[in-house]
Every structure is written in structure tokens, then in C-alpha cells.
C-alpha positions as CSV (number, residue, x, y, z in Angstrom):
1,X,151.8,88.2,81.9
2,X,149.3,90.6,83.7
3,X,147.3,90.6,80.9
4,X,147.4,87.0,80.2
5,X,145.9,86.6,84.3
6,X,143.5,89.0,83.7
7,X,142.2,87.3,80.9
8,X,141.9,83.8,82.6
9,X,141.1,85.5,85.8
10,X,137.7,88.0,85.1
11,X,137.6,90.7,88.0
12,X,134.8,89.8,90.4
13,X,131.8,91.8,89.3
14,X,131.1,95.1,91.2
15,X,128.0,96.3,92.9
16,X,129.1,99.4,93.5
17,X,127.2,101.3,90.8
18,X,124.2,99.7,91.2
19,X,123.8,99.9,95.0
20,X,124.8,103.3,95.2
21,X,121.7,103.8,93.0
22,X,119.1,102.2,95.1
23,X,120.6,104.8,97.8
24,X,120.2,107.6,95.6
25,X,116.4,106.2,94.6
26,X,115.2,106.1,98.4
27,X,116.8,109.3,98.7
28,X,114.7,110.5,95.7
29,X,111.8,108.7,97.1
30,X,111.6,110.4,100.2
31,X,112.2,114.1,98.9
32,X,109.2,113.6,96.2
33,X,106.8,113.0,100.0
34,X,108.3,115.6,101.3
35,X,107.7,118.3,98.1
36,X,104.5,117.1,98.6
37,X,103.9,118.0,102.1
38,X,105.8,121.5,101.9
39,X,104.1,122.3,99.0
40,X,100.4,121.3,100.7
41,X,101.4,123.6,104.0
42,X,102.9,126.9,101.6
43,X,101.3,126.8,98.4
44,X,97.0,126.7,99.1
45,X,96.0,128.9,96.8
46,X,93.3,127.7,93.7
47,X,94.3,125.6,90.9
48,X,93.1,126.5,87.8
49,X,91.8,123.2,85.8
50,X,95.0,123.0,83.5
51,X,97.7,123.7,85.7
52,X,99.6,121.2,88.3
53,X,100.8,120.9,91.3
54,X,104.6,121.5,91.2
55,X,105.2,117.9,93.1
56,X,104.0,116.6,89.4
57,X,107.2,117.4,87.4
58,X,109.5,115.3,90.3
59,X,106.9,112.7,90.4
60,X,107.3,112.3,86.6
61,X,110.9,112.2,87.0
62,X,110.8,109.2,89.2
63,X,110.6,106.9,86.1
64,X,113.7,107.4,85.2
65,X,115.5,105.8,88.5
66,X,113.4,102.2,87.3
67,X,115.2,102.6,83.9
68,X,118.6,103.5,85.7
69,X,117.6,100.7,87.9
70,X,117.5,97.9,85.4
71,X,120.5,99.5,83.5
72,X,122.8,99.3,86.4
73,X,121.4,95.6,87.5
74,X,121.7,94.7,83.8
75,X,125.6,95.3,83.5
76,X,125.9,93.9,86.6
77,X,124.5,90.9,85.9
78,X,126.6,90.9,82.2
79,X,129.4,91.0,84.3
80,X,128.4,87.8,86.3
81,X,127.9,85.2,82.9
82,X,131.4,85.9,82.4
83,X,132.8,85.5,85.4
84,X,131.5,81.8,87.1
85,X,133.3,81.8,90.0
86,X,131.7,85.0,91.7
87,X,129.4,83.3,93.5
88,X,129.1,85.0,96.4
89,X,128.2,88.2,94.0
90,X,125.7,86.3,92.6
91,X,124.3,85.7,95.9
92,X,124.1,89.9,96.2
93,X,122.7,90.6,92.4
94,X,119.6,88.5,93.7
95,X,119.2,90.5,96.8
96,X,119.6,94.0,94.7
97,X,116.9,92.9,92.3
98,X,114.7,92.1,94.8
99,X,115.5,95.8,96.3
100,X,115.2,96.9,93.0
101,X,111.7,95.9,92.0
102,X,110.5,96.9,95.6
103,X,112.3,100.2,95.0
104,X,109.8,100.1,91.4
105,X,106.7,99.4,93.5
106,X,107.0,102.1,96.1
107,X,108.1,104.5,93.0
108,X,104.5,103.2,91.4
109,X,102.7,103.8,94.6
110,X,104.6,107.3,95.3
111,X,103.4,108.6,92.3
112,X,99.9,107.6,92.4
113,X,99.8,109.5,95.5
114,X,101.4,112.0,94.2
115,X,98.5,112.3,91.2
116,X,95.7,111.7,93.5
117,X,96.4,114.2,96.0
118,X,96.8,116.7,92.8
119,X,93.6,115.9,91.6
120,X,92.1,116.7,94.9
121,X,93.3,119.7,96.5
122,X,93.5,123.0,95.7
123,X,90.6,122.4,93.0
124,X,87.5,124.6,92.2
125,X,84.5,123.1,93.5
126,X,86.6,120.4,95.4
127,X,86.9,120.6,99.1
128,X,88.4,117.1,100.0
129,X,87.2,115.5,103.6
130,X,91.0,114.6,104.7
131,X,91.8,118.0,106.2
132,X,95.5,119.3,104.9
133,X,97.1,119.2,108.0
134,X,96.1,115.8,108.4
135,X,97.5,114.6,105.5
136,X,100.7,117.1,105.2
137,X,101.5,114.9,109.2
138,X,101.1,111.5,107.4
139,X,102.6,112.0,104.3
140,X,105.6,113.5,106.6
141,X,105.6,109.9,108.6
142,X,106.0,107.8,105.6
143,X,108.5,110.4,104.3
144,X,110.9,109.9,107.4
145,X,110.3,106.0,107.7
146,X,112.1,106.0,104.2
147,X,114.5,107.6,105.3
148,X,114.9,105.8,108.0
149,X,114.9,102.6,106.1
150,X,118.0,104.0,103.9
151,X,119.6,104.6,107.0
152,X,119.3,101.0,108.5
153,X,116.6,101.7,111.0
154,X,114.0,100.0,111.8
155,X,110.6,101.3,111.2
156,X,107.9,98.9,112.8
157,X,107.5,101.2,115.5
158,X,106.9,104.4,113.3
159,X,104.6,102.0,110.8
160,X,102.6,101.5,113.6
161,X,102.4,105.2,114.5
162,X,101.1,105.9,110.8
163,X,98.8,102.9,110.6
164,X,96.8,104.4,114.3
165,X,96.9,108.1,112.5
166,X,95.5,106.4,109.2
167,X,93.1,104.7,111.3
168,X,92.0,108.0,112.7
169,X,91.5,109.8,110.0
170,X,89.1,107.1,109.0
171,X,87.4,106.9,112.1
172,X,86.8,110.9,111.2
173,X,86.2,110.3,107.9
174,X,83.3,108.3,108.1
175,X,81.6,109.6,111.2
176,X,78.1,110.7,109.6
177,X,79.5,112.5,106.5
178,X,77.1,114.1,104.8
179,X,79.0,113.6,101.0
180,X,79.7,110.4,100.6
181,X,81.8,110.7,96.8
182,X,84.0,113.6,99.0
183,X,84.4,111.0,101.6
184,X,85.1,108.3,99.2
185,X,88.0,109.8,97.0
186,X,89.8,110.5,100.5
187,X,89.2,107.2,101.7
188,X,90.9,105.9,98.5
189,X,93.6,108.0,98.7
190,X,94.3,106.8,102.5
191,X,94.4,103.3,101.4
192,X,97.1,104.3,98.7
193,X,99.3,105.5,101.9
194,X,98.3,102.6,103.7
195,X,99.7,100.4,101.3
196,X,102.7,102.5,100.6
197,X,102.9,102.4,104.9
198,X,103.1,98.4,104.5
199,X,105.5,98.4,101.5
200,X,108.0,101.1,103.3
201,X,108.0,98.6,106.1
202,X,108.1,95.3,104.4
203,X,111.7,93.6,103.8
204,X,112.7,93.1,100.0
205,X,115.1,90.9,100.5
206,X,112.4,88.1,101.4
207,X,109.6,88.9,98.9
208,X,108.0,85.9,97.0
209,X,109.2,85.1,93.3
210,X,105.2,85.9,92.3
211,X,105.6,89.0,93.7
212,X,108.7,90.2,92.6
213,X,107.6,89.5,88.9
214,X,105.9,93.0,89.0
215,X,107.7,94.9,86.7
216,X,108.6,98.6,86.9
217,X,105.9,101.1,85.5
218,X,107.6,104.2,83.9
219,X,104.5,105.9,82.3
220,X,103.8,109.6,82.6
């Protein structure tokens, strides 16, 4: 007879998997900022052309979360065709995808950053006009806002601390600078953390359909 109910009667659908992944992802997310930064105060010595930063390997790693990502949402959602009258699941896979493909964009944007920065310090013949320290405080604020945000906190206040100390560093940036490529790749890489800034801070849950088309980007 058990069997018989269970048959007629699917289990609601759990969550449970997939939610404790987008935990694990902002966890993830957060520790590749903060490699970054500890790496940037220890390590300074020269590069040579070939080699990489060690932040590179845990960068490329990210990748696989999106493909756990969609693998956990995907029997999740499995689960829900069979089972019609879990509505008010189906009212929570909607608000994990939308947490999962901002979870994808911040992992995109993370490890741009992560390439950039790679590309520019600790080279020969490369002395990048965003002084370390600078960046090593920054890439520490948006490090602790996401931690913050996987700990329920609201982070407009400590957005708004970033955004002034971005705007700073402009201000410095671009106050009669003699090399203007130098000054260029740093101001490119301040609007990558400016956007990541805005995308820590923005809420998932309400994102338009157009944007949460973008898909996850899992290349190297």
C-alpha cells in the first residue's frame, strides 16, 4: 500500500542539493578575491612571460560550479514535470535559477579580473598605474561584500564604500599621467570591479527575463 501511495503521490521535489551549491559557489567566489589579494601583498616578485599567477588555477576551476550549477537545477527541475502539484517548489526553482545565472555572471566577471590583474602585475617591463595596495583594499571590499551577501547581509552601505574608493583611484589615475596605455589598462580593469561592485550588490531574484538569458561561460 506504501508503495502504491508513493506512486500516485510523487515526493515534493527537493532543493536541498541545489541550494546548498549556490552556498558553496559564493563561498568559492569569495576565496578566488581573496587568493587574489594575499597573493598581490606576499608573492611580488617577477613573472617570467610563461608562468601564472597561482590565483589562475582556482580561477579556472570556477567553471566547474556553472556545470554543477545547471546539473543540480536540471534534476531539480526533472523532478518538478513529474510531480504537478509542487507548486510552491516551482515558485523556488525560478528564484534558484535566477541566483544561478547571477551566480554565472559574477563567476564570468571574477575571472576576467582574475586574468587581467595577471596580465598586469608582476610583468617585465610592466609597472601598472593602480598601486598594489590600492587594489589588494578593493579587491578585499568586494571579497567581504560576498560574503556578506551569503550571509544575508546587506551590502549597500559597503557598495558604496567601494564605489567612493573606485572613484578615487580614478581621480588618481587620471590626474596628469604621463602614460596614457599604463593608465588605460588600469582604468579597464577598475571598471571590471566596478561592474562586479554593482552585480555583488544587485538582487537576483528580480532580474529581467533579457537578462537572465545570459548563459554561463565555462571556457579556460
Amino acid at each position: 500500500m506504501g508503495i502504491a501511495v508513493a506512486f500516485l503521490i510523487p515526493e515534493r521535489p527537493s532543493l536541498g542539493p541545489a541550494q546548498a551549491h549556490v552556498d558553496r559557489w559564493l563561498a568559492a567566489l569569495a576565496d578566488q578575491l581573496d587568493s587574489i589579494a594575499a597573493e598581490l601583498e606576499s608573492d611580488q616578485r617577477e613573472l617570467s612571460p610563461a608562468e601564472k599567477h597561482r590565483w589562475i588555477a582556482t580561477s579556472r576551476a570556477l567553471g566547474a560550479l556553472a556545470t554543477e550549477g545547471r546539473s543540480h537545477y536540471a534534476a531539480a527541475l526533472e523532478s518538478l514535470h513529474f510531480n504537478p502539484r509542487a507548486r510552491r517548489v516551482a515558485d523556488k526553482l525560478v528564484t534558484l535559477d535566477r541566483q544561478l545565472r547571477w551566480l554565472g555572471r559574477l563567476t564570468i566577471q571574477i575571472r576576467a579580473i582574475s586574468y587581467t590583474i595577471d596580465q598586469l602585475y608582476d610583468r617585465p617591463n610592466l609597472s601598472p598605474r593602480l598601486p598594489r595596495k590600492d587594489l589588494v583594499e578593493l579587491i578585499r571590499g568586494l571579497a567581504a561584500m560576498l560574503r556578506h551577501r551569503r550571509a544575508g547581509i546587506d551590502v549597500e552601505a559597503e557598495s558604496r564604500a567601494v564605489e567612493h574608493r573606485l572613484v578615487a583611484a580614478i581621480d588618481e589615475l587620471t590626474g596628469g599621467a604621463n602614460d596614457a596605455r599604463a593608465v588605460l589598462e588600469s582604468l579597464s580593469l577598475l571598471g571590471r570591479l566596478d561592474q562586479l561592485r554593482k552585480e555583488i550588490a544587485s538582487d537576483p531574484t528580480k532580474m529581467q527575463a533579457d537578462i537572465e538569458a545570459a548563459e554561463f561561460d565555462t571556457s579556460p
